[in-house]
N, CA, C and O atoms as CSV, one atom per row, in Angstrom:
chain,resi,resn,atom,element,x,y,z
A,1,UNK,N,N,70.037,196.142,158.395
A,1,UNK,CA,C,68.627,195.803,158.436
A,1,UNK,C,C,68.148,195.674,159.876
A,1,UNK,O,O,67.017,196.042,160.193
A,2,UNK,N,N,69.240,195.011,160.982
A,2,UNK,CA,C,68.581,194.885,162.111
A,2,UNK,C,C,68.468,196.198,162.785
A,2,UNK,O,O,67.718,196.147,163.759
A,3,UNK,N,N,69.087,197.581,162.512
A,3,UNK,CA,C,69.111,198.760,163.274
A,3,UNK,C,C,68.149,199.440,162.585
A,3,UNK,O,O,67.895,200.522,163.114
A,4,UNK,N,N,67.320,199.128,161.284
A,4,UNK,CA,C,66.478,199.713,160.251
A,4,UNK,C,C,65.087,198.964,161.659
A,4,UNK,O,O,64.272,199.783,162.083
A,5,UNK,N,N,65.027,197.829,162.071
A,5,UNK,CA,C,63.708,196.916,162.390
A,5,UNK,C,C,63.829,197.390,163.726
A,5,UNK,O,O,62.725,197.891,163.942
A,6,UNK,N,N,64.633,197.547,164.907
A,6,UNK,CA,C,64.729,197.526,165.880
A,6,UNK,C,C,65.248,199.135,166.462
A,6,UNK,O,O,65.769,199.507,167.514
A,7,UNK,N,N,64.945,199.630,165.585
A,7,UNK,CA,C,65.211,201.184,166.004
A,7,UNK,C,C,64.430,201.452,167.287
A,7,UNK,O,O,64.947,202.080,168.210
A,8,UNK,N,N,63.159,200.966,167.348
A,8,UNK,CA,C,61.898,201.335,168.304
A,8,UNK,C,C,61.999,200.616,169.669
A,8,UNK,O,O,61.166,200.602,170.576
A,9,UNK,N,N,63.363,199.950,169.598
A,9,UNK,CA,C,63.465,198.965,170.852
A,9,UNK,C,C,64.580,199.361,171.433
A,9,UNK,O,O,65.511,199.041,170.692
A,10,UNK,N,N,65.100,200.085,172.724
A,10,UNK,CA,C,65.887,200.506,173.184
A,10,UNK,C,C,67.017,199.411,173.465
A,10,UNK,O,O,68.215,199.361,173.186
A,11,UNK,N,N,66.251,198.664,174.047
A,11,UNK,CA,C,67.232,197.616,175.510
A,11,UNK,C,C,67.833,196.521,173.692
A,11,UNK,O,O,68.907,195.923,173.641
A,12,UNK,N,N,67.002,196.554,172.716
A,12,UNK,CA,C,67.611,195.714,171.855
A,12,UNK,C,C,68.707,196.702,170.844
A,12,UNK,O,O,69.601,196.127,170.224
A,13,UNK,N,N,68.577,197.888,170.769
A,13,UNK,CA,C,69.670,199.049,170.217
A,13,UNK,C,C,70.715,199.140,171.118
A,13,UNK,O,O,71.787,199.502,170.634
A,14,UNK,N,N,70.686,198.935,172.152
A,14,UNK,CA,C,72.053,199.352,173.140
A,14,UNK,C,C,72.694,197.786,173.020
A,14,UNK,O,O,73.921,197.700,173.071
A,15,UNK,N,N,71.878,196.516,172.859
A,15,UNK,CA,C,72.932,195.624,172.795
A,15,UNK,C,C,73.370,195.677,171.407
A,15,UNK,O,O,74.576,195.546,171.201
A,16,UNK,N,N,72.534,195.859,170.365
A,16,UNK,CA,C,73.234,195.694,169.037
A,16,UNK,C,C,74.468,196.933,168.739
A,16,UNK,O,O,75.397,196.923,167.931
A,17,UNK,N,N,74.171,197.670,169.452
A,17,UNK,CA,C,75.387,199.120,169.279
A,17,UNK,C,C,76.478,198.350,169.715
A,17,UNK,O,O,77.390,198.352,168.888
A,18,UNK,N,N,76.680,197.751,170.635
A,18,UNK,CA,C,77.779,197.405,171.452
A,18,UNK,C,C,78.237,196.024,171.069
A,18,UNK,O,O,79.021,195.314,171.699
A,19,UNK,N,N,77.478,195.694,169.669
A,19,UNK,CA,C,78.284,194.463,169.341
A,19,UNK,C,C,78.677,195.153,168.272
A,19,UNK,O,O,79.877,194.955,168.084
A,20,UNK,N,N,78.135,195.988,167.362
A,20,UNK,CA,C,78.379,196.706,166.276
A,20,UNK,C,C,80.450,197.529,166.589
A,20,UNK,O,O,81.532,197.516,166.002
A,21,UNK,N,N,79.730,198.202,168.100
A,21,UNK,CA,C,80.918,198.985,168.610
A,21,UNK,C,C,82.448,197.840,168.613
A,21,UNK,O,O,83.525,198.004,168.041
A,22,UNK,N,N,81.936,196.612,169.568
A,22,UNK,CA,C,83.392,195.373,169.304
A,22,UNK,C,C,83.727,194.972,167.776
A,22,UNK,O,O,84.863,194.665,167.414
A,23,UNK,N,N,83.121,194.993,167.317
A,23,UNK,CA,C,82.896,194.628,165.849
A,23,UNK,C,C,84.274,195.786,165.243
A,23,UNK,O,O,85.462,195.548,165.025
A,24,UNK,N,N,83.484,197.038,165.118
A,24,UNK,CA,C,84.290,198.184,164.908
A,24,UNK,C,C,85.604,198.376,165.223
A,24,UNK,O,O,86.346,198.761,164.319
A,25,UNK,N,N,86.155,198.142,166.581
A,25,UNK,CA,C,87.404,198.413,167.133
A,25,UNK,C,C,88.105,197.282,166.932
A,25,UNK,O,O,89.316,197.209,167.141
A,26,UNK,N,N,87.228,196.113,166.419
A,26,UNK,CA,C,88.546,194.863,165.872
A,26,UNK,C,C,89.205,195.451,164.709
A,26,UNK,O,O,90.424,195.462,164.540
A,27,UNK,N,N,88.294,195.962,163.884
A,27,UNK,CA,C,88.448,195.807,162.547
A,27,UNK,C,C,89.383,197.597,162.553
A,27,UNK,O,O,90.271,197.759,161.716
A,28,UNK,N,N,89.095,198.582,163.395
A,28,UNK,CA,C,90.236,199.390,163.628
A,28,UNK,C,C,91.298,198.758,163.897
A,28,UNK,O,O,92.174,199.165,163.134
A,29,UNK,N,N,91.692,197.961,164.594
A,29,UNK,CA,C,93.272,197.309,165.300
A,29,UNK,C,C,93.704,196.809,164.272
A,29,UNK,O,O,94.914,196.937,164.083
A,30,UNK,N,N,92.725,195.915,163.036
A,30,UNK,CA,C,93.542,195.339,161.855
A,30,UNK,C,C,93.757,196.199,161.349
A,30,UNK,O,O,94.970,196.322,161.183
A,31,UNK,N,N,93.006,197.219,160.828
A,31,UNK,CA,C,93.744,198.571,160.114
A,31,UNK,C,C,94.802,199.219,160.738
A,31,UNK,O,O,95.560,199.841,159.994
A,32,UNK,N,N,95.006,199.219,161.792
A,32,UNK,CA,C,96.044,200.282,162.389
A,32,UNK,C,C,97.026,199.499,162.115
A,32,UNK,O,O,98.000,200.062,161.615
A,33,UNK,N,N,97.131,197.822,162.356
A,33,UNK,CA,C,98.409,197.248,162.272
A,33,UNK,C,C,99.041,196.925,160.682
A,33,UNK,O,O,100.250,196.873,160.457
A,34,UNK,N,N,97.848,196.699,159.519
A,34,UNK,CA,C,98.192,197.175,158.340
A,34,UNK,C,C,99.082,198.304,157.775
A,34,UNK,O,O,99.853,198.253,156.816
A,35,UNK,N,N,98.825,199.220,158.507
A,35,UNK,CA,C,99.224,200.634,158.053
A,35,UNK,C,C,100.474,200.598,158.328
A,35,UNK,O,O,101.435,200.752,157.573
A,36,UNK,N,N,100.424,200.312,159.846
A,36,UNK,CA,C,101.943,200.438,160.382
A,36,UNK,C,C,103.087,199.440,160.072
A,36,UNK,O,O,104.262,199.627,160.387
A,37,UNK,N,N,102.649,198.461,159.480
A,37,UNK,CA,C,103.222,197.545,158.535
A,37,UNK,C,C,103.828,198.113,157.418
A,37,UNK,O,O,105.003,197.979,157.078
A,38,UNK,N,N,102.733,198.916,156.731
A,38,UNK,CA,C,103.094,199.242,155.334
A,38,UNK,C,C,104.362,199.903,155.454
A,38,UNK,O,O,105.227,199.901,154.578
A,39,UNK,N,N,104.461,200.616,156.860
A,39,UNK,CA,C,105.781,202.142,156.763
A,39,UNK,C,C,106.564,201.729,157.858
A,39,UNK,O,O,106.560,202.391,158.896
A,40,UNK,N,N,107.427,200.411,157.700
A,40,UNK,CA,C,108.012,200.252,158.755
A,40,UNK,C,C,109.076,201.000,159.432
A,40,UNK,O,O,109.424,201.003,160.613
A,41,UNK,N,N,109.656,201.849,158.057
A,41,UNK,CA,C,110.425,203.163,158.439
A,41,UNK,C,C,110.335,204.259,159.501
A,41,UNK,O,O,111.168,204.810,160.220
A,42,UNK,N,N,108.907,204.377,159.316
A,42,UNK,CA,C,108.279,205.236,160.095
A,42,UNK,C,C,106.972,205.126,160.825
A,42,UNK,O,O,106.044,205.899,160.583
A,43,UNK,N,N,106.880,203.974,161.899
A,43,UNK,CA,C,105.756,203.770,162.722
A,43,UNK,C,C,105.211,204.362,163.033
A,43,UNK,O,O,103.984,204.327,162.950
A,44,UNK,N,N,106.036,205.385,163.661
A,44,UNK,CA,C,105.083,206.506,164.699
A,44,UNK,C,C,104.308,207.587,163.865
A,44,UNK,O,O,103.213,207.968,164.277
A,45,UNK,N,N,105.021,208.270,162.303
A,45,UNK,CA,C,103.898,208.735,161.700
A,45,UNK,C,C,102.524,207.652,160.968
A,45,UNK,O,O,101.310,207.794,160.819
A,46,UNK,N,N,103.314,206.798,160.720
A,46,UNK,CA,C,101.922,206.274,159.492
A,46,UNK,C,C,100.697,206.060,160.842
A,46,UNK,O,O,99.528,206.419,160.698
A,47,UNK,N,N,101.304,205.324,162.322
A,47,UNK,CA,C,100.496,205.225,163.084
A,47,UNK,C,C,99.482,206.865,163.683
A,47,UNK,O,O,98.266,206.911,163.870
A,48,UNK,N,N,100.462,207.990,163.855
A,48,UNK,CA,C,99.293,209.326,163.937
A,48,UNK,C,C,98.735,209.305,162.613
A,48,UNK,O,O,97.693,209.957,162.561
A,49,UNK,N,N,99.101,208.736,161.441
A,49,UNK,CA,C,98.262,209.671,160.624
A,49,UNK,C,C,96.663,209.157,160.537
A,49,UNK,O,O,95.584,209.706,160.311
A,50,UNK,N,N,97.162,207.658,160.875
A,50,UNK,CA,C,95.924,206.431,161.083
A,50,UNK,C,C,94.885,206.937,162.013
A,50,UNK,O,O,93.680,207.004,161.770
A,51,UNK,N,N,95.654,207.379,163.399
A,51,UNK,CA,C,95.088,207.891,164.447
A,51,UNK,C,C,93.687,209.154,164.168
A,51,UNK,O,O,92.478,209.088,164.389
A,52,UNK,N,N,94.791,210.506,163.452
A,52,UNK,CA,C,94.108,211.178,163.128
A,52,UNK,C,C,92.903,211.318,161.867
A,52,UNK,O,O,91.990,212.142,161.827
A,53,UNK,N,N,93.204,210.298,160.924
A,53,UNK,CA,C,92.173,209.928,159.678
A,53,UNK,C,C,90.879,209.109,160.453
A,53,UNK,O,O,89.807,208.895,159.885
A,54,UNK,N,N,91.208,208.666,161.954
A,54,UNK,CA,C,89.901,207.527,162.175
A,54,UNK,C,C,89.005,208.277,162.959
A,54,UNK,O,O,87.791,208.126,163.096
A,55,UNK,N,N,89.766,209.109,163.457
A,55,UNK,CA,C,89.161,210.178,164.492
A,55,UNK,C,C,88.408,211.061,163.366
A,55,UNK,O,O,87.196,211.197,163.529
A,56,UNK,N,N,88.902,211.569,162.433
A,56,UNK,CA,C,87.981,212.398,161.708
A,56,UNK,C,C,87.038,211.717,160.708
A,56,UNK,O,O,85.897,212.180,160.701
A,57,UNK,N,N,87.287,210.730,159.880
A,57,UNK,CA,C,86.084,209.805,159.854
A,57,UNK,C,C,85.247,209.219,160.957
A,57,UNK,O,O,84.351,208.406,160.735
A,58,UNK,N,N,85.477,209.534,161.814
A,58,UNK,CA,C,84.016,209.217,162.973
A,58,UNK,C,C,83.868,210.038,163.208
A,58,UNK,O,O,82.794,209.908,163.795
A,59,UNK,N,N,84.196,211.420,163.275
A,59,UNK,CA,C,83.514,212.806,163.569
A,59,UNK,C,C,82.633,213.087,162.651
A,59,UNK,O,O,81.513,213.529,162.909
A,60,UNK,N,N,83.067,212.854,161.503
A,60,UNK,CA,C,82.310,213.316,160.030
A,60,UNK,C,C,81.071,212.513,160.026
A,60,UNK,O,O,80.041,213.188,160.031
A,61,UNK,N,N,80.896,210.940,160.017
A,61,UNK,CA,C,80.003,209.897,159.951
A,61,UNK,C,C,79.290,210.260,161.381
A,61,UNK,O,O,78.060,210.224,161.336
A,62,UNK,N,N,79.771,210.544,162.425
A,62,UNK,CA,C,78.577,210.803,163.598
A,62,UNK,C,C,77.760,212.345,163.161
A,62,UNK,O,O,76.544,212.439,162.999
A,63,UNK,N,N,78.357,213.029,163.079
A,63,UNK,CA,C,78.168,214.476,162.619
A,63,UNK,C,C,76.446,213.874,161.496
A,63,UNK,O,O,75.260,213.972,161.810
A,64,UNK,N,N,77.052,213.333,160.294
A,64,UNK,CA,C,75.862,213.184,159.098
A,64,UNK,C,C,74.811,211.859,159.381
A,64,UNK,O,O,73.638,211.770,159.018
A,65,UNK,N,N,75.567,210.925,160.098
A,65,UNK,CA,C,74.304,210.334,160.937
A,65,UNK,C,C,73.146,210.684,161.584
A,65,UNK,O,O,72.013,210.204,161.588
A,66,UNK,N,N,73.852,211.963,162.332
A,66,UNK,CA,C,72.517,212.426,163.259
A,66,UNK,C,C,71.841,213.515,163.122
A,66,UNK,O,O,70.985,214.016,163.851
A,67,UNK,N,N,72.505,214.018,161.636
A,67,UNK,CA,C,71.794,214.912,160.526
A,67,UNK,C,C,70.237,213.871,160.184
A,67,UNK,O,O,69.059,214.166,160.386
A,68,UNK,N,N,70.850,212.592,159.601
A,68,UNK,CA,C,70.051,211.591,159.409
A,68,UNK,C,C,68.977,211.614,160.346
A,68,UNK,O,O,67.840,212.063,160.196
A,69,UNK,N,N,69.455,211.116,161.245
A,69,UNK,CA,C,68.951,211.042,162.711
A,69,UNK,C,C,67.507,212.093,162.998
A,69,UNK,O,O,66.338,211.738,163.149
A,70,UNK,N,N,68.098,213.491,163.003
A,70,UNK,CA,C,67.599,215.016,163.628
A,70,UNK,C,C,66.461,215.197,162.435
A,70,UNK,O,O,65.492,215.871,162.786
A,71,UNK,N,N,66.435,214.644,160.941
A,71,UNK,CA,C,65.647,215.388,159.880
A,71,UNK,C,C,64.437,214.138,159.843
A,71,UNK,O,O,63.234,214.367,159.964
A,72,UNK,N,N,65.070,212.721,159.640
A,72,UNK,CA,C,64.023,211.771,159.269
A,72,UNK,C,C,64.173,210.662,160.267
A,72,UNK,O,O,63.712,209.631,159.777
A,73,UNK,N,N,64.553,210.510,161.252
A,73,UNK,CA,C,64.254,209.508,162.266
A,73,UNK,C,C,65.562,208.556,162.710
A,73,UNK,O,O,66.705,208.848,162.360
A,74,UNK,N,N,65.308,207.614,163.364
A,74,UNK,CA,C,66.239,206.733,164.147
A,74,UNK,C,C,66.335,205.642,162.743
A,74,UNK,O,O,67.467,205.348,162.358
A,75,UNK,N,N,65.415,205.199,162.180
A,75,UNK,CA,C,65.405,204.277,160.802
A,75,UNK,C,C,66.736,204.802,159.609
A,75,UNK,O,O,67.474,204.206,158.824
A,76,UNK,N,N,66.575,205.884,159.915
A,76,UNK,CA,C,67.263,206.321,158.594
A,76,UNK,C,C,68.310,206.392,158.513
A,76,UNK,O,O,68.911,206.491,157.443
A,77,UNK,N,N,69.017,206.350,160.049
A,77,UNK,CA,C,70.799,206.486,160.280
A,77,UNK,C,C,71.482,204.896,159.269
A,77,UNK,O,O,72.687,204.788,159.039
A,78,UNK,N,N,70.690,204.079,158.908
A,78,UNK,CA,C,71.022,202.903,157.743
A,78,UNK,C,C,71.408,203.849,156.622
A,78,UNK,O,O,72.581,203.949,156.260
A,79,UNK,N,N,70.347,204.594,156.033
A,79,UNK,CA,C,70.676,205.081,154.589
A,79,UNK,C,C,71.825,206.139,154.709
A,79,UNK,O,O,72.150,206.792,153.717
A,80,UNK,N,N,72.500,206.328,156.038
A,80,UNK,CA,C,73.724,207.103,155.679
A,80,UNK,C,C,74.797,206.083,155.764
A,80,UNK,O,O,75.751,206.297,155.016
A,81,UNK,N,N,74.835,205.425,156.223
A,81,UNK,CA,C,75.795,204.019,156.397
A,81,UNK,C,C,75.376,203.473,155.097
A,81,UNK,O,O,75.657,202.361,155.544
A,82,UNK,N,N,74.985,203.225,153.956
A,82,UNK,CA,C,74.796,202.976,152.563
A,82,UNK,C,C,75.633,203.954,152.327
A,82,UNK,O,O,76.845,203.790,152.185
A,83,UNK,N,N,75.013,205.094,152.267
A,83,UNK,CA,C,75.768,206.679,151.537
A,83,UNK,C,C,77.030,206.566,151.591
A,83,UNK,O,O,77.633,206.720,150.529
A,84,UNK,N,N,77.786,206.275,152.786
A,84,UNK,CA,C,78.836,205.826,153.198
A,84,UNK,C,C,79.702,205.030,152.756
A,84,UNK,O,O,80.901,205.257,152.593
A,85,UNK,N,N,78.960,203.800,152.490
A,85,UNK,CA,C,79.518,202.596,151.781
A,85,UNK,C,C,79.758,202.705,150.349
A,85,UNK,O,O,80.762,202.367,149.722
A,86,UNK,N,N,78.600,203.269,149.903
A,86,UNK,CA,C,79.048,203.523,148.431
A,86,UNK,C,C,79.710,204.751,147.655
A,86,UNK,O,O,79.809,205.002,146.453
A,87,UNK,N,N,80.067,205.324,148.645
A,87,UNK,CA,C,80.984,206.457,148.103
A,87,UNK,C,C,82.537,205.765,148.850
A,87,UNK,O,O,83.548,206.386,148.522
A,88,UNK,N,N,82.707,204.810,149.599
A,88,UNK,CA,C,83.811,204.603,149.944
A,88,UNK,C,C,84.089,203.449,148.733
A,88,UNK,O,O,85.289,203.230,148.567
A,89,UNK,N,N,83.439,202.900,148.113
A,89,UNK,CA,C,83.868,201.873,147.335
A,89,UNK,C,C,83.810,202.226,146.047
A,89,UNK,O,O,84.390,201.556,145.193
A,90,UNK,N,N,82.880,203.669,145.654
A,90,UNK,CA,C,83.585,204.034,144.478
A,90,UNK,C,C,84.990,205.046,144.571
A,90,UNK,O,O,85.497,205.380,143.500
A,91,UNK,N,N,85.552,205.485,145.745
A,91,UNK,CA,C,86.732,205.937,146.063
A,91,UNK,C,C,88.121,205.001,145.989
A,91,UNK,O,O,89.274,205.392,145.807
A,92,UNK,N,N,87.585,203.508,146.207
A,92,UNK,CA,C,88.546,202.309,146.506
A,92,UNK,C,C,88.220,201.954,145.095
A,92,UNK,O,O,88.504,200.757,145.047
A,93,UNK,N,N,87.900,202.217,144.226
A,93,UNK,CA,C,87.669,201.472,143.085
A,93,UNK,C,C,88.402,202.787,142.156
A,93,UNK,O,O,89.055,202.544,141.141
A,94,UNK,N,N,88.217,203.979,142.592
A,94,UNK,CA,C,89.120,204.750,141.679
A,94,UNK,C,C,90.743,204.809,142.059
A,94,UNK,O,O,91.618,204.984,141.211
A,95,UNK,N,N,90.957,204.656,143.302
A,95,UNK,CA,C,92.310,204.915,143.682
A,95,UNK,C,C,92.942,203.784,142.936
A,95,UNK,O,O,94.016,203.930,142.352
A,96,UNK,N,N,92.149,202.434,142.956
A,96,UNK,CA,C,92.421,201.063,142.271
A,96,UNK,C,C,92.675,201.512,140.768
A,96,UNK,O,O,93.839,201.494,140.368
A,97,UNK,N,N,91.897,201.820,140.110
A,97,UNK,CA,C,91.877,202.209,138.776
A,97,UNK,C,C,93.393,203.426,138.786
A,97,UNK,O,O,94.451,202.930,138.399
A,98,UNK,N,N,93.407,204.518,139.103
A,98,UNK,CA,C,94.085,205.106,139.226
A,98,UNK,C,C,95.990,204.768,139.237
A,98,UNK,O,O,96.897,204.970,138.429
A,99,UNK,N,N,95.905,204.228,140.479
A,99,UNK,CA,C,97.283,203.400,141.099
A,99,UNK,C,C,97.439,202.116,140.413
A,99,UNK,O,O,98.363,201.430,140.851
A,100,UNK,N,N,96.868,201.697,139.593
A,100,UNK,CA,C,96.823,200.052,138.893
A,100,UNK,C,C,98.655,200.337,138.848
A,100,UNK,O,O,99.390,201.241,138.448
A,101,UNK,N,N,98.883,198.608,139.695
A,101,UNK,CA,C,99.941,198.139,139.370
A,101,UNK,C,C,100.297,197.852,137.818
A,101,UNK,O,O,101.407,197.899,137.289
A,102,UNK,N,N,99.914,197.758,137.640
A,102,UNK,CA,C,100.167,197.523,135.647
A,102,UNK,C,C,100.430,198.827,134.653
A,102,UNK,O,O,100.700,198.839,133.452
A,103,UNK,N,N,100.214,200.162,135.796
A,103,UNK,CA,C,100.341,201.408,134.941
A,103,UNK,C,C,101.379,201.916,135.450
A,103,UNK,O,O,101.795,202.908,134.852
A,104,UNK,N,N,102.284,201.398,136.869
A,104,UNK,CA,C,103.676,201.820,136.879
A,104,UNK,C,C,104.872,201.461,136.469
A,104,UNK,O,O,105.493,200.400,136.402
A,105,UNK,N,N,105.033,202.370,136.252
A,105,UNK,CA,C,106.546,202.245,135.252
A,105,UNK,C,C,107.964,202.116,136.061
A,105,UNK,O,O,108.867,202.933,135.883
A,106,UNK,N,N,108.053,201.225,136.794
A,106,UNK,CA,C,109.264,201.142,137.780
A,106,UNK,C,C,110.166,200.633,137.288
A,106,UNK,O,O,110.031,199.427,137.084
A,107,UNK,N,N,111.721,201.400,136.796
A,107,UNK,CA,C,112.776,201.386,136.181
A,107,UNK,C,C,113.764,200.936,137.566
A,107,UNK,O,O,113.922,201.924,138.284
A,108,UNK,N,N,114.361,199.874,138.030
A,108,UNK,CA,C,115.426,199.729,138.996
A,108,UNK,C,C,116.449,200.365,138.274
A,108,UNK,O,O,116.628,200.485,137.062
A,109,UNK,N,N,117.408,200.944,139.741
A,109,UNK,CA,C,118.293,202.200,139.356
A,109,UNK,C,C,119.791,201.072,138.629
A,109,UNK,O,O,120.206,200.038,139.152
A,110,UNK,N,N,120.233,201.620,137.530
A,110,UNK,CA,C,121.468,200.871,137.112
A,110,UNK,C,C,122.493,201.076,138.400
A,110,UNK,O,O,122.845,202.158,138.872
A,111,UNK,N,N,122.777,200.097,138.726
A,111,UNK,CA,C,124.418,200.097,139.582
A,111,UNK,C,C,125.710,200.105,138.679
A,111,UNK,O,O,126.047,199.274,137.835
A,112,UNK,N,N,126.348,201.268,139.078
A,112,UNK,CA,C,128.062,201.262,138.271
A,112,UNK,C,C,128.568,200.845,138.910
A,112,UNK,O,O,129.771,200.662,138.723
C-alpha cells in the first residue's frame, strides 16, 4: 500500500526500496540457511541450486514488474507483487496437498 500511495514521491521511493531491499536479503539468508540445512550431505549443491532459483526468480519478477511498470504506471508494480503472491501460495498449498506427510508410505528397511 505504501509503494501503491507514494509512487509520485521519489526521495520517499528510494528510502522505502531500500528498506524493502534489507528486508529482502534478510529473509534470503534465512532461506539460504534453511535449504542448506535441509541437505547437509550436500551443501555446496542445495546452496547453487538456492543461488541459481533466487537469481531467476528476481529476473522473472523484475522482468513482469516493469512490464507492469512500462504498460500502466509506477502504481501498478503492487498488482504484480499480489499476482505473485497468490500464485506462490496456491503453488505452496499444492505441493502441501500433494507431498502431505500423511500420504507417505515409508516402510523402514528390515535388518537381517
Amino acid at each position: 500500500m505504501l509503494v501503491y500511495g507514494l509512487a509520485d514521491f521519489s526521495g520517499l521511493m528510494i528510502l522505502l526500496i531500500a528498506i524493502w531491499g534489507i528486508l529482502f536479503t534478510l529473509g534470503l539468508n534465512i532461506s539460504q540457511y534453511w535449504i542448506t540445512s535441509a541437505a547437509p550431505e550436500a551443501p555446496e549443491f542445495s546452496n547453487g541450486l538456492f543461488v541459481a532459483f533466487a537469481n531467476l526468480g528476481i529476473t522473472i519478477g523484475t522482468f513482469i514488474g516493469g512490464l507492469f511498470i512500462s504498460s500502466m504506471g509506477t502504481h501498478y508494480v503492487v498488482l504484480a507483487g499480489i499476482l505473485f503472491l497468490t500464485l506462490s501460495l496456491i503453488l505452496i498449498a499444492l505441493r502441501v496437498f500433494i507431498y502431505s506427510p500423511k500420504k507417505a508410505s515409508y516402510q523402514p528397511k528390515q535388518v537381517s
